[in-house]
C-alpha positions in Angstrom: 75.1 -76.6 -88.1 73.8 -78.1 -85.2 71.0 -80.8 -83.7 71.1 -83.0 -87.0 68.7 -85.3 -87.3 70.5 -87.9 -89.4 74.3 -88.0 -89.6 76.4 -90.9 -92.3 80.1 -91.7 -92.6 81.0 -90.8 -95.8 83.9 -92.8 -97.0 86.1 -91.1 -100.4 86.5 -93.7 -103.1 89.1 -93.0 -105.1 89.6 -95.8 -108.1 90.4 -95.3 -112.1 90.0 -98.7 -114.8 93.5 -99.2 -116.0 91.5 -99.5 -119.9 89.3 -96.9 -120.8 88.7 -99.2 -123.6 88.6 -103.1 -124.6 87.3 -104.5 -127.8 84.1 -103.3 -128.7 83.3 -101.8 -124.9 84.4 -98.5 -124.1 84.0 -97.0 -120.2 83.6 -93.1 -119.8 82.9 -90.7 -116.9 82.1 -92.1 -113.5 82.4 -95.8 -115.1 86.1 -94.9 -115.5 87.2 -93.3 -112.7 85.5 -92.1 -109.3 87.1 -89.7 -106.6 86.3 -87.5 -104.3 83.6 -84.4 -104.8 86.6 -81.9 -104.0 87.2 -79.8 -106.7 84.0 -80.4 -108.4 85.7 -82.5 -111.5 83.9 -85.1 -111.9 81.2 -83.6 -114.4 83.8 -81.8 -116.5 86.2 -84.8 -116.7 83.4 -87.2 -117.6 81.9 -85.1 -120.6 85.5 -84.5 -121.6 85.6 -88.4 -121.7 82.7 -88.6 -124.2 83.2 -85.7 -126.1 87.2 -87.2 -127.1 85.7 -90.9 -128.2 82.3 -89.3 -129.6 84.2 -87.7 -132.6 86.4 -91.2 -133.0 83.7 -93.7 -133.2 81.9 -90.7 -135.0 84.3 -90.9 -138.1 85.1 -95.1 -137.9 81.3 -95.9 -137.9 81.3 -93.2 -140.6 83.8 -95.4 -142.5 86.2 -92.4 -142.9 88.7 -93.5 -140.3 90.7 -96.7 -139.6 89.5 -98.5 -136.3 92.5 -98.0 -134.7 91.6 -94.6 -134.7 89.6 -95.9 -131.5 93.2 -97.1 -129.5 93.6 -93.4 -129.1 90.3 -92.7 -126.7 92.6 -95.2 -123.9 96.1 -93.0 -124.4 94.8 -89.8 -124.6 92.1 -89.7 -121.5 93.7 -92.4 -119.0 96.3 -89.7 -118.0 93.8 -87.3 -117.2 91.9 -89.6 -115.5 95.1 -90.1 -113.1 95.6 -86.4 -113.0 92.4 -85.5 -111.9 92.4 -88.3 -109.2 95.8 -86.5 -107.8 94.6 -83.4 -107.7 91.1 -84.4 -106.0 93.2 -86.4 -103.4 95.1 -83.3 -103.0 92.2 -80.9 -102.1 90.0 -83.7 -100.0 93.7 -84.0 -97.7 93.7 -80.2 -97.4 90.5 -80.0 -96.9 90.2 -82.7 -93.9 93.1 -81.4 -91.9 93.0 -82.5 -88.2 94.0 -80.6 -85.6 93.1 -76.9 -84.6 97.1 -75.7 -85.2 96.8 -77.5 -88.9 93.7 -76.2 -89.6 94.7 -72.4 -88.7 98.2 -72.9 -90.7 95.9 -74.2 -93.7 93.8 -71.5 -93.5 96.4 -68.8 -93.2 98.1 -69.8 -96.3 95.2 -70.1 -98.1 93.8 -66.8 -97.7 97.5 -65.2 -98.1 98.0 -67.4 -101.8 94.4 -67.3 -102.7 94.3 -63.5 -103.5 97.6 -64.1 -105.7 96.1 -63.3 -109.5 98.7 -66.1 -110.8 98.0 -68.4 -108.2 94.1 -67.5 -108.9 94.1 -67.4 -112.6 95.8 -71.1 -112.3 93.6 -72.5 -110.1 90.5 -71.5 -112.2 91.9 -73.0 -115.2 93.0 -75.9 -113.4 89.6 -76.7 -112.1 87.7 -75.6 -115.2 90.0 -78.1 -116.9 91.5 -75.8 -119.5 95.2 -76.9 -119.0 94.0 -80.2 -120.3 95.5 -81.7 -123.3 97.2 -84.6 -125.2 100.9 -83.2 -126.5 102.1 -86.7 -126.2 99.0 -88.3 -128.3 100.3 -90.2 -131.4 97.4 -88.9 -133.3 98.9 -84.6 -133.1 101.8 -83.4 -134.9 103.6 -80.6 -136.7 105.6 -79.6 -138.9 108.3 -76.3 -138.9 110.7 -75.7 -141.5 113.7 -74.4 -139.4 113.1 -72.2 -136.2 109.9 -70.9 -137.1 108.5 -72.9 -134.1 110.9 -71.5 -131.9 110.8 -67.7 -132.9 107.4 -68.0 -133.1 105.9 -70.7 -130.7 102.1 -70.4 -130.8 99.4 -73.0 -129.5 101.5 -76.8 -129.8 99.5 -79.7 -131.4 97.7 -81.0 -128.9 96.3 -78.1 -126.6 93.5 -76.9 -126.8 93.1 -74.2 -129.7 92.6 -70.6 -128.2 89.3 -68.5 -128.7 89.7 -64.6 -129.9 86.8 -62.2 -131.7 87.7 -61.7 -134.7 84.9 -59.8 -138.0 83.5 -61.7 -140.2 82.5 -60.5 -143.7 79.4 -58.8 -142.7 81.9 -56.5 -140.4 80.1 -58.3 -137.5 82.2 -59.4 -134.5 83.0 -63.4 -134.7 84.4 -65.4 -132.0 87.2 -68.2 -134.2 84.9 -71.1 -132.1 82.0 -70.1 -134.1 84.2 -71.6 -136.8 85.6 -74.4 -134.8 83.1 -76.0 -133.1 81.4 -78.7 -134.6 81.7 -82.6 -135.8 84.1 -82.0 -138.8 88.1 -81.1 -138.5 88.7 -77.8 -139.5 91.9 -76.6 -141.0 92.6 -72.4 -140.0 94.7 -70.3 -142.5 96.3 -68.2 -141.7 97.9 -65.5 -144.2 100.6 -64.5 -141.5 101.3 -61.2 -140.0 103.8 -60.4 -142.8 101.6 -61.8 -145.9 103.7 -63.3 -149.0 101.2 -63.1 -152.1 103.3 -66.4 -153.3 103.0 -68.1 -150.1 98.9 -67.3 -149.5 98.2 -68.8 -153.1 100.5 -71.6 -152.2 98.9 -72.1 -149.0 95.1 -71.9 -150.6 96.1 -74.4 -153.8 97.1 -76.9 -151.0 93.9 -76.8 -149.0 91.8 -77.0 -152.2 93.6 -79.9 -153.1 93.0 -81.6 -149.5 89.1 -81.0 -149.8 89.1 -82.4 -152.8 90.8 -85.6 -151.5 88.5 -85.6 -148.1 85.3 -84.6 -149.3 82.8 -83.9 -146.5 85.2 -84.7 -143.4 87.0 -81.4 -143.6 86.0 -77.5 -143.1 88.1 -74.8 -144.3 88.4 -70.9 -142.4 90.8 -68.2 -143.9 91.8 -66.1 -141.1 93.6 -62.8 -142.9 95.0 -59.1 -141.6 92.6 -57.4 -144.6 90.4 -58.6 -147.2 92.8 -57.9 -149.8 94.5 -61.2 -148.5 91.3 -63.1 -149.4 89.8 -62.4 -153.0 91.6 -65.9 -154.4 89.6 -67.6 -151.8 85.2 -68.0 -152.2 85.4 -70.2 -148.7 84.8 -68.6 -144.8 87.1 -65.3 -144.3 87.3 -64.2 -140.6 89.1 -60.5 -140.5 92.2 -60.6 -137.7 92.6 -56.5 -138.0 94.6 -55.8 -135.2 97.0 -59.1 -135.4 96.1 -60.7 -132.4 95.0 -63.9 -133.4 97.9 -64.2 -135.8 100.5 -63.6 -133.0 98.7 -65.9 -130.4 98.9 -68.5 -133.0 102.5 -67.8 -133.9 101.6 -66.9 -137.5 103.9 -64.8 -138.5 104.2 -66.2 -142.1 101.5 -68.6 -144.0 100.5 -71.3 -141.3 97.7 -74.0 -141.4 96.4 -75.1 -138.0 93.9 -78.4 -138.4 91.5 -78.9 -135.2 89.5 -81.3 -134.1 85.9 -82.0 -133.3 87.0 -81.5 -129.7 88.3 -78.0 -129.7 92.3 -79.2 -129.5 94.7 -78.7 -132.2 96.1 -82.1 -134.0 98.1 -80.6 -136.6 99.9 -77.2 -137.2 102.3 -76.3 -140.5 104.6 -73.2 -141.0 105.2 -73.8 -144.3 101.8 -75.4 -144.9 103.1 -77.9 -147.6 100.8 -80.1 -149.3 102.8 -83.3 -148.9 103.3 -82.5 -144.7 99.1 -82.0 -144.1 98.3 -85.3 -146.2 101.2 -87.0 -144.4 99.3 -86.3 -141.1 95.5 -87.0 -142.4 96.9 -90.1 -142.9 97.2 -90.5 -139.0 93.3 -90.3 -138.9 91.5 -90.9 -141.8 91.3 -93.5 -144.0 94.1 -92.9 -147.3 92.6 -91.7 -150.2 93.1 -91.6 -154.1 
């Protein structure tokens, strides 16, 4: 660049509200927290921001959630907020290096890491905001009956659920987001990798029983190895043929996975006992009959 014709001082605010929310006013996006244009997260973190208390005041103006349900937007997205302020700090200070020795040093390393695939596939989910999540929210649990979490980890309550093609009925291909995304909580069955006749009907009495109590607030998907697996259920069937979305779920028996409007899991069972899911929509929705 030369001969500009105009030239500014730009000066990097970097500032975050220590409430996201207060009463009845809530502060999202830029409102919330500002920071430098490094990394480009500014966009991303501020839909994030409305997309996490959109579903909340969704379901309390709705009447089918507690207000406190609302204390939640604050704990889950004020540590992201800081996060994102690090890591944008981070970038602008690499990025403004003075000095023709630090410069060349910064440069070096950066074109010897950059074309590391780890270092690569981390930095794109880092700045596409993937790695987000809330495993510390009050409002995500689970519940394993011995090690079955441990032999078989999966995707912990809290992250954000995983997207995999899977068939649908037609024997069309079927990404598990078409069946995830949208303004109710959805709970995924799945019949495990080593399907127990007993444990499926179990699993499927349960669920009916919990759409019966939540009418309207809940979705149901029966994710399953063959259709044989599925003729007690008349609800959404997606096929998993090869096993792939049972094992990146860590499904290896019957396991329930409930997510939310948002795309992140808030509650995962293996058993899925009846008493253990209510014990959890009780977190979030308003106790029923």
């Amino acid at each position: 660049l030369c001969d500009p014709v105009w030239i500014s001082n730009f000066t990097v605010n970097e500032r975050k509200v220590r409430e996201y929310a207060r009463g009845r006013v809530f502060l999202a996006g830029d409102a919330a927290h500002i920071h430098s244009p490094a990394g480009g997260q500014g966009m991303n973190t501020g839909i994030q921001d409305a997309i996490n208390l959109a579903w909340k005041l969704g379901l309390v103006l709705g009447g089918e959630s507690p207000p406190a349900l609302l204390d939640t937007y604050h704990r889950e997205r004020n540590e992201i907020g800081r996060e994102v302020l690090a890591n944008a700090d981070r970038l602008t200070t690499l990025a403004t290096k003075r000095g023709a020795v630090r410069q060349h040093m910064r440069n070096l390393v950066a074109q010897f890491v950059g074309h590391l695939d780890l270092v690569e596939r981390h930095a794109v989910n880092q700045l596409a905001e993937i790695f987000v999540g809330y495993p510390g929210s009050p409002i995500v649990g689970e519940y394993g009956a011995g090690i079955a979490w441990t032999l078989a980890r999966g995707i912990g309550p809290g992250c954000r659920a995983r997207d995999l093609c899977l068939t649908n009925e037609d024997g069309q291909p079927e990404l598990l987001f078409g069946a995830l995304t949208g303004p109710r909580h959805v709970l995924v069955m799945f019949t495990g990798l080593h399907p127990n006749e007993r444990a499926t009907a179990g699993m499927l009495e349960a669920v009916r029983a919990i759409e019966k109590s939540y009418p309207g607030v809940l979705e149901s998907v029966l994710v399953t190895l063959s259709p044989d697996d599925a003729t007690d259920w008349a609800g959404r069937v997606l096929l998993d043929e090869e096993g792939e979305c049972h094992r990146a779920y860590g499904a290896g028996s019957a396991t329930l996975y409930i997510t939310r409007p948002d795309g992140y899991v808030g509650f995962r069972a293996q058993p899925p006992e009846e008493r253990r899911i209510e014990e959890w929509l009780h977190t979030i929705f308003v106790a029923r009959a």
